[in-house]
Each structure stands twice: as C-alpha cells, then as structure tokens.
C-alpha positions in Angstrom: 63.0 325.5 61.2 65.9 327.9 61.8 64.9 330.8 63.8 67.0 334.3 64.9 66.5 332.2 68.3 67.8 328.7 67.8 70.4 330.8 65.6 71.2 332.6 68.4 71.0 328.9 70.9 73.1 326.9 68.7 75.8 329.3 67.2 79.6 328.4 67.3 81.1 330.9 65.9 82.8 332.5 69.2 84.4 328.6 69.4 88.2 328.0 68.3 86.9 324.8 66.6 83.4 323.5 65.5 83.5 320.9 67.2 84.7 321.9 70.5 82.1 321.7 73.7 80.4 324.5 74.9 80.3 325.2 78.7 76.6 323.9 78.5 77.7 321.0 76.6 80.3 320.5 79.1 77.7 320.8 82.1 75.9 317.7 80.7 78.7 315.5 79.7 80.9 316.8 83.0 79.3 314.0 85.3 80.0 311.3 83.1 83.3 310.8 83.1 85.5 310.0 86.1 87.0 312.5 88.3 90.8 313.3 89.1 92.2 311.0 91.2 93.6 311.9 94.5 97.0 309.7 94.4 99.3 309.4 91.5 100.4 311.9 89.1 98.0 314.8 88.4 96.4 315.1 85.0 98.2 317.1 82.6 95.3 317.6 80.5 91.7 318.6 81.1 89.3 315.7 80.4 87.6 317.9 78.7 90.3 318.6 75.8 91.0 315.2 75.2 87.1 314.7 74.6 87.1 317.7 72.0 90.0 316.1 70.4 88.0 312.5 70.0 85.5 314.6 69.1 87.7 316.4 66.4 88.7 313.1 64.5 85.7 311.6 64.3 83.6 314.5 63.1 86.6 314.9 60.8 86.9 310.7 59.9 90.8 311.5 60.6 93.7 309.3 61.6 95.0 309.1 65.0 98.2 310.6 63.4 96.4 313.7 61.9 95.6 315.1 65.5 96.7 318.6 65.1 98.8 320.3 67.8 96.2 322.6 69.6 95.4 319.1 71.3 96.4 316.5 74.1 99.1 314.4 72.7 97.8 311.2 70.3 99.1 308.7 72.6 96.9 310.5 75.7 94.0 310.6 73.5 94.1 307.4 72.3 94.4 305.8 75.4 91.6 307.7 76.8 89.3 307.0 73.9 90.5 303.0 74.2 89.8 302.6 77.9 86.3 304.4 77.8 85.5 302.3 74.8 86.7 299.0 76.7 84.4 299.7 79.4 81.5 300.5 78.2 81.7 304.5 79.3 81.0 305.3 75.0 77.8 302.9 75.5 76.9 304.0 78.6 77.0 307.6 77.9 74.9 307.2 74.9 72.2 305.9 76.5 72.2 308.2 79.2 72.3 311.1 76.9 69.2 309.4 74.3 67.0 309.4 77.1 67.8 312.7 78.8 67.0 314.0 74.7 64.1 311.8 74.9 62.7 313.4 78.2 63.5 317.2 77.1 60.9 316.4 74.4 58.4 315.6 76.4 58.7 311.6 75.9 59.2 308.7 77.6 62.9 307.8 79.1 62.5 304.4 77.3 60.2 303.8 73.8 57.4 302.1 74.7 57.2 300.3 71.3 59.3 298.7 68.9 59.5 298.5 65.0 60.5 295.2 63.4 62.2 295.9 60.2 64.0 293.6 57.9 64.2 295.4 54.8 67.6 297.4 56.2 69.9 294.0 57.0 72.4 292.1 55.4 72.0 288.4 56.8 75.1 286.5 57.0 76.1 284.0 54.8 74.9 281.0 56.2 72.0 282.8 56.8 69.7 281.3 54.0 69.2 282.2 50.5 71.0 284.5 48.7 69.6 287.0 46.3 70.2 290.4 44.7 67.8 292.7 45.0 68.5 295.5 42.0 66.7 298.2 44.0 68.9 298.2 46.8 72.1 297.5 45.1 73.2 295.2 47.9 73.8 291.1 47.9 72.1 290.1 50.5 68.5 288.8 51.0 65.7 290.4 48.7 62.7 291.8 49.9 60.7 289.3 48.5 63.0 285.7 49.7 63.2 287.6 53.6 59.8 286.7 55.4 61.4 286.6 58.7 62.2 289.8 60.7 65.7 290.3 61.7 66.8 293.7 62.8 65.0 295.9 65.9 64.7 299.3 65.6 63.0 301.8 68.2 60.4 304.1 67.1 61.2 307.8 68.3 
C-alpha cells in the first residue's frame, strides 16, 4: 500500500526520464558491470547512459532506430546491450539482483522449495497429444491429457 513514505522513497519526478537510474539505483548496479579500461581509447559515454538508454527501449518495446537523441549513439548501445547479453552479464545480473531482493525481505538468498506446474506450458509438437483446451484459448496440451509436470517454477 502506497504511503506519503514509499511516495516519498520511490518518486521520479525530479528525473529527466522515467526510466532513468537513480544514484541509489546506480550504487547497486555500479559494481556489476566492468570498469574503464586503462589502454585504448577512453569511453565516450558513461556506462551508466547507455544502460538508461537499454533501459529506455525496452520499458518503451521500441526499435533500436527509435533511440531518441538525449542518448549514446544506437550503434554504442547496441553493441553494449549485444556483448553483455553474449556473456551472460544480463543473466548474471539478474540473479545477483533476485537474491539481494530476496535477502532485503528477510528470505533466503536461494528458495528452498520448488513448485511443479504444468498447467502454464506449451509442449512442443512432438511432444504428445495435442488438444485444445477452450479455457485457455491456447493449442497445446489440455489440462486434463497433461499428467506429467513440465515446467519449474520457484515459490517466492
């Protein structure tokens, strides 16, 4: 529930954009990602401007192209966004960041349990028989024809 508080906590209204970071944010994400190197060329943009502008198009579902000007150049971005996705920095910093959420809450880093749920998936084709199940709108397997589990899902 929204409080003057959390109001207060999560406001972005003294940001140029809502999605750029705020220091805070920045704090936590800072670590993450590599340093400047000390030979070669200098960076010409802050890592942390590029990430706001990844940032930007995906809250926004944009097109590379549609990268508006206030930002790092689409082919800088682009390339940034393509080697951290290559390896494994989007993965890595996702899991770091679920179980520093998880341990702010009072929780364990890691679920201790998992939930087995196959009502969710679409099996493949050659994954069996194939049914439509009107509730769900979906080809796939129906409730009812899916014994087997096939989809793992953590509990919070």
């Amino acid at each position: 529930m929204w409080t003057d508080t959390t109001r207060a906590q999560y406001a972005r209204a003294d940001l140029a954009l809502p999605t750029d970071l705020t220091d805070g944010e920045w704090a936590v994400l800072e670590p993450f990602f590599p340093p400047p190197s000390h030979v070669g060329r200098p960076r010409k943009w802050p890592l942390r401007r590029i990430i706001e502008a990844i940032l930007y198009l995906l809250r926004g579902g944009l097109p590379w192209r549609m990268l508006p000007p206030c930002f790092p150049p689409v082919s800088t971005t682009r390339r940034w966004f393509y080697l951290w996705r290559d390896n494994g920095q989007w993965l890595s910093l996702n899991h770091a960041l679920l179980l520093i959420g998880r341990e702010a809450v009072g929780r364990e880093a890691s679920p201790s349990a998992g939930v087995i749920d196959s009502q969710s998936v679409k099996t493949t084709e050659s994954g069996g028989p194939c049914g439509c199940d009107a509730g769900k709108k979906v080809r796939g397997e129906s409730a009812i024809s899916s014994p087997t589990p096939t989809a793992i899902s953590f509990m919070p």
